[in-house]
C-alpha positions, 0 to 999 in steps of 0.5 A: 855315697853324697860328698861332703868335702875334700882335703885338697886345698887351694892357692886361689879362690874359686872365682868362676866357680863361684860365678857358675853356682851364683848364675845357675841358682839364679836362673833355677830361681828365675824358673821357679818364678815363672808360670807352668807353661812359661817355664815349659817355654823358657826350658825350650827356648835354652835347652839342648833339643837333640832333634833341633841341633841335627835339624830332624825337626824345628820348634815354634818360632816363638820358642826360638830366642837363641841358634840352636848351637848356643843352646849347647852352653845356655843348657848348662845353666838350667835345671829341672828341680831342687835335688837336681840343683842341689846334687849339681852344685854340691859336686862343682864346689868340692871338685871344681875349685881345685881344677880352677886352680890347676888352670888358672880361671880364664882356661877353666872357663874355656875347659869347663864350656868345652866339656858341658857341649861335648857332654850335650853333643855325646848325649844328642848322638844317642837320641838324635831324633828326641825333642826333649830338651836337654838342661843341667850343669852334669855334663860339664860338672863329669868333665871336672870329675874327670879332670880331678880324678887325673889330677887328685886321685889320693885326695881324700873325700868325706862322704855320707853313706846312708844305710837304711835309718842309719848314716855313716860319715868316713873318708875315702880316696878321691879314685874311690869316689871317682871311680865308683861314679862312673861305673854307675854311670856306664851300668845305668847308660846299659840298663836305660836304652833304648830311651827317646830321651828323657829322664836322666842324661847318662850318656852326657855324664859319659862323654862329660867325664871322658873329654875331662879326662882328654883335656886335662893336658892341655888345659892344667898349668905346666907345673901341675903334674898328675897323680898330685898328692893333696897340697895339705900344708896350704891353706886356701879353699878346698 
C-alpha cells in the first residue's frame, strides 16, 4: 500500500513540516554531490553509531565533527537513497501536517525531535555493539504515524495497491493504513534478527511509533480530542 493523501485538512500551514522536507532534500542533495568516500565520511560523521553512542568503541578523529549525542538528531536529516527519501518524505506530508496542527508548530518541533531520538536509541538498544550508522527521517516520521493514529483514526487515506501489472486506487481509514504498517513492522523486527545492524531500521520504526503514541498527550492542544473525525468543512492543507 503507497499513500497518496488524506481528507484531513488543516487550520494552519505546515511551517516545520515544510522546513524538515526542504532540509532533508537539501542535505540528500548535499550527499549526492559529495565523492564516493566523502559521502561515506559525511554519513560517519552524522549518523547514529550504536557502538559510538554506548562507547563500546570510537571512530576517526577526523570523522568526528559533532558529540555522539547530537548524532541522534543530525541522523534524522540523512538518507541513503532515492526510494528511502522519497518513501520518507511522502508519509511526512500526508501525516505530519495535521499533527503540526494539533500542537502548534514550536511542540511539533519538540515532538518530532523527541520521537526521531527515542527511535534511534530503541534501535541503538537492539544492536549495541553495531558500527553501522544509523540515518533517515523513519524514526521520527513512525512517531507521527503514531500520534495521528490516536488523533485521526476515521481519516480517510487514498492509497495505491499495486497488483502484479495492474493498480488500483481506493480509500481506506486511517486505522487501516496505520494499523497495517506497524504490524509489518513488528513481523519484519522478528524475521531480521539476529542483524548487526544493517539494513532497514525496524526497531526505530517501533519505538518511533510507540513514543507518538505516549507523547500524543502531552503535546496536542487542550481542545484536541482523540479519536477526531476529519475536519471536512475546512479547507487548509491536508
Amino acid at each position: 500500500m503507497i499513500p497518496l493523501r488524506d481528507d484531513n485538512p488543516t487550520t494552519i500551514k505546515p511551517l516545520v513540516t515544510i522546513s524538515i522536507i526542504i532540509t532533508c532534500i537539501s542535505v540528500f542533495f548535499y550527499q549526492l554531490s559529495l565523492l564516493g568516500s566523502e559521502e561515506r565520511i559525511f554519513v560517519y560523521q552524522f549518523g547514529v553509531i550504536p557502538a559510538v553512542i554506548f562507547g563500546e568503541d570510537a571512530i576517526s578523529s577526523r570523522h568526528v565533527i559533532i558529540p555522539a549525542p547530537l548524532s541522534l538528531i543530525s541522523s534524522m536529516f540523512l538518507h541513503g537513497g532515492w526510494v528511502h527519501l522519497i518513501g520518507n518524505m511522502l508519509y511526512l506530508w500526508i501525516f505530519a501536517n495535521n499533527i503540526e496542527d494539533a500542537m502548534g508548530h514550536r511542540r511539533f518541533i519538540v515532538f518530532y525531535i523527541l520521537c526521531g531520538v527515542i527511535a534511534a536509541l530503541s534501535h541503538a538498544f537492539t544492536v549495541p555493539s553495531s558500527p553501522i550508522p544509523m540515518v533517515g527521517a523513519s524514526g521520527a516520521i513512525s512517531g507521527v504515524l503514531g500520534a495521528y493514529l490516536l488523533l485521526y483514526p476515521r481519516a480517510s487515506i487514498l492509497i495505491l495497491i499495486p497488483i502484479w501489472i495492474f493498480i488500483k486506487i481506493v480509500r481506506v481509514p486511517a486505522a487501516l493504513v496505520l494499523g497495517l504498517w506497524f504490524i509489518l513492522q513488528l513481523t519484519s523486527s522478528h524475521a531480521s534478527l539476529p542483524s548487526s545492524g544493517g539494513g532497514i531500521a525496524w526497531f526505530a520504526h517501533i519505538g518511533g511509533f510507540i513514543a507518538g503514541i505516549v507523547l500524543i498527550g502531552f503535546f496536542k492542544r487542550p481542545q484536541i480530542r482523540f479519536f477526531n473525525p476529519p475536519s471536512r468543512h475546512s479547507r487548509g492543507y491536508g
